[in-house]
C-alpha positions in Angstrom: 217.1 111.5 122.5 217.4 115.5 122.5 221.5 116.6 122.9 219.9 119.9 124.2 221.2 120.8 127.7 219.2 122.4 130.1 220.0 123.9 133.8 218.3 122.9 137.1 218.0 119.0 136.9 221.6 117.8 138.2 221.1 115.7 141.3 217.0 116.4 141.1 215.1 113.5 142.2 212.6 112.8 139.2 209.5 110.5 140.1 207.7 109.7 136.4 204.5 107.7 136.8 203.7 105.3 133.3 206.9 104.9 132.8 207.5 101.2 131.7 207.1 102.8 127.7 206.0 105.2 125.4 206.0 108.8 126.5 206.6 108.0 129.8 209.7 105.8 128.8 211.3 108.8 126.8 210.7 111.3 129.4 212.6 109.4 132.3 215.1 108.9 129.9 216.0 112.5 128.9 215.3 114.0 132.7 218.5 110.9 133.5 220.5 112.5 130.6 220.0 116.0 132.0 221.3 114.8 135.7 218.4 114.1 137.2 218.2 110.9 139.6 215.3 109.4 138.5 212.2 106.9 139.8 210.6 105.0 136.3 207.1 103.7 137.8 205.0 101.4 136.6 202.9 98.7 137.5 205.6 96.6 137.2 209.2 97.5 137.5 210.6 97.5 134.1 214.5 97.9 134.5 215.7 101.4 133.8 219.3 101.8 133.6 218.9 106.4 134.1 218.0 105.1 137.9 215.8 103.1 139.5 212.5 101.0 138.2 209.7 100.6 141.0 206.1 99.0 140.8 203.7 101.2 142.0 199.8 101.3 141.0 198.9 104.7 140.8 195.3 104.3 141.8 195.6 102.4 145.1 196.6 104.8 147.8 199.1 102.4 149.6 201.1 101.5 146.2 201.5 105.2 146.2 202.7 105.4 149.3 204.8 102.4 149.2 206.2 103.4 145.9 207.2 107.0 147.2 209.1 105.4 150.0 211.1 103.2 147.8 211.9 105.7 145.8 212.5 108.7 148.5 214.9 105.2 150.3 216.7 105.1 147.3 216.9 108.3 145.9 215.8 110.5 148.7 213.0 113.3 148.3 211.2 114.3 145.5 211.8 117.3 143.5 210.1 116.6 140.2 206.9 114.8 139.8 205.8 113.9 136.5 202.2 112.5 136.3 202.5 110.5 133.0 200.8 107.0 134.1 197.1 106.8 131.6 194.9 104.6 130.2 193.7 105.3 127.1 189.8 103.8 126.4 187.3 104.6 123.0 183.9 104.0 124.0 180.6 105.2 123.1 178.6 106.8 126.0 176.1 104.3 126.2 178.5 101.5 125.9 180.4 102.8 128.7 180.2 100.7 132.1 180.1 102.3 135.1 183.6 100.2 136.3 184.6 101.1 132.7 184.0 105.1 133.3 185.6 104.3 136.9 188.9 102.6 136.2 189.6 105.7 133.8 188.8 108.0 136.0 191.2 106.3 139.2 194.3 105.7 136.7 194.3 108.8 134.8 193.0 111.5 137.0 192.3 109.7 140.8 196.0 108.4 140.5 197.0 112.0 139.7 195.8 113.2 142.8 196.8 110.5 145.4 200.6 111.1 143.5 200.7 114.8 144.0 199.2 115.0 147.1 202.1 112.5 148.7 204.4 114.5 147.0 203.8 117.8 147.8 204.1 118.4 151.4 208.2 117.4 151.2 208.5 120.1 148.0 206.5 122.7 150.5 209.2 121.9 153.3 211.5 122.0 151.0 210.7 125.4 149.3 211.2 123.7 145.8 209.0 121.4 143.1 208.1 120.9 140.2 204.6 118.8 139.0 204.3 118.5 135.1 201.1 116.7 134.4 200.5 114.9 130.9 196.4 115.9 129.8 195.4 115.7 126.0 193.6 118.0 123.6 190.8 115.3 123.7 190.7 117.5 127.5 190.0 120.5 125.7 187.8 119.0 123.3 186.2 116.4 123.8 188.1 114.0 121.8 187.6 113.2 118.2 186.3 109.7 118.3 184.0 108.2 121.5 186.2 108.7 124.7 184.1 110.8 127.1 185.4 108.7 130.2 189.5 109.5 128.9 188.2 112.8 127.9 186.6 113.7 131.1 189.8 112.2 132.9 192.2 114.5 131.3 190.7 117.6 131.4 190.5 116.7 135.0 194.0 116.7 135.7 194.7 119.4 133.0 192.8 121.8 135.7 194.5 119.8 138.9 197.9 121.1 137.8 196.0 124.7 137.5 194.9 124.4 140.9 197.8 123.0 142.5 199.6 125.9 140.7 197.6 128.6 142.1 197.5 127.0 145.7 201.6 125.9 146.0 203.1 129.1 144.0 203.5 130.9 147.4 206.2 127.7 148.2 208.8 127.9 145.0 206.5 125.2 143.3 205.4 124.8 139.8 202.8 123.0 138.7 202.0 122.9 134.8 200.4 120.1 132.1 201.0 119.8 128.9 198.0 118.7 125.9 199.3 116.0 123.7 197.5 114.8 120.7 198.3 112.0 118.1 201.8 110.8 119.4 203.1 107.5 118.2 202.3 105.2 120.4 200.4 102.2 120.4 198.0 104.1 122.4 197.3 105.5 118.9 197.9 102.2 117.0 194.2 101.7 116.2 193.3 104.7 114.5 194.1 105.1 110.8 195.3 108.0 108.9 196.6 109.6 111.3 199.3 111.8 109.7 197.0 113.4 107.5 195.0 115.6 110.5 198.4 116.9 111.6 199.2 120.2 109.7 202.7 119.3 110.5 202.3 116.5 108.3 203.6 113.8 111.1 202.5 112.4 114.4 204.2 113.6 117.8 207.1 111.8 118.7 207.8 110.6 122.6 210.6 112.9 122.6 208.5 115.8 121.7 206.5 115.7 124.6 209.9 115.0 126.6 211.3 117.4 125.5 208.8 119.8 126.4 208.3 118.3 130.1 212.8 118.1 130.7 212.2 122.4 129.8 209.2 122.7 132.6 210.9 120.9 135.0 214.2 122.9 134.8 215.0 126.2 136.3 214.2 127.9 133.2 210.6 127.8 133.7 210.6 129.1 137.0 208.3 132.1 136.0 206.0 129.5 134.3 203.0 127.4 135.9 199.6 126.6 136.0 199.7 126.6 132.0 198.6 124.0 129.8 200.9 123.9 126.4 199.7 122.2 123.2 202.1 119.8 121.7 200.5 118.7 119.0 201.7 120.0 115.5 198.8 122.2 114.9 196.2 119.5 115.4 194.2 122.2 118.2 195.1 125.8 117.6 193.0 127.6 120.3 
């Protein structure tokens, strides 16, 4: 886990979504070690000991809304949402099934939405937030391999955060995503050679992208939002 120390997260309720593991795992961690009270949510409630664990299903609206309350009972409002929760799904185009294409679309971007939008009216009232929103080069590009459903899906919430940056600005929030690619995960597990496309010469780590989403949420990127930042060791240099 980063030792670095950043200012703005002491006493900050933290709500990450996808955060039984991986990326999401490592990002409630470090927002607990920087003093923020934090909400790990998952489908199922995997015990977190940085705060508190809560089941929530990000695409059906009344998990979301049950979730939130648990958390906002527990914890009380929240100031820093961090849409994390994805599926991750190689297809061909033709081989894709409607309730294939669908499912993608409600966890990774529809469960986006339905998070942020119970979310931000508190920050408004408030006068404070912070959204960070986890897309993927494969949102810029495409994607390397067949994944035009995750693809679609994550440039879709890439230009949410835009949107929900331009339109909540006026009301001291921030809303900003980040473009991961090739982080070691198994979401990554069953593509080979992976290493050798990074210029860097390694994959991402979970703490990279941590990292990166502790600095957004503090008060040192007050000045910064509706940006999408590349963490991906040169893999897209655009």
């Amino acid at each position: 886990m980063s030792t670095i120390r950043v200012s703005g997260l002491e006493g900050r309720v933290a709500l990450v979504t996808g955060a039984g593991r991986g990326i999401g795992r490592a990002i409630a961690e470090t927002l607990a070690a920087q003093g923020a009270r934090v909400a790990a949510c998952d489908l199922e409630a995997v015990p977190f000991d940085g705060g508190v664990a809560v089941a929530m299903d990000v695409s059906d609206e009344a998990a979301v809304d049950r979730g939130f309350s648990e958390v906002e009972g527990a914890l009380g409002p929240v100031d820093v949402l961090v849409l994390n929760a994805g599926i991750f799904v190689v297809e061909e185009l033709e081989a894709t099934s409607l309730a294939s294409w669908q499912k993608t679309i409600d966890v990774n971007l529809t469960g986006a939405f339905l998070c942020a939008r119970r979310a931000l009216p508190g920050m408004r009232e408030r006068g404070y937030g912070r959204v960070v929103a986890l897309g993927s080069s494969a949102g810029k590009t495409g994607g390397s391999k067949a994944m035009a459903a995750y693809a679609a899906s994550k440039a879709g919430i890439m230009a949410l955060a835009k949107s929900i940056a331009s339109e909540y600005a006026p009301y001291g929030i921030t809303a900003n995503a980040l473009a991961p690619s090739l982080i070691d995960t198994p979401m990554v597990a069953n593509i080979s050679d992976l290493a050798s496309r990074i210029p860097v010469g390694r994959l991402g780590r979970p703490q990279d992208v941590a990292d990166v989403v502790t600095f957004l949420a503090s008060e040192h990127a007050g000045y910064i939002t509706g940006e999408v930042v590349d963490v991906n060791g040169g893999f897209l240099i655009d």
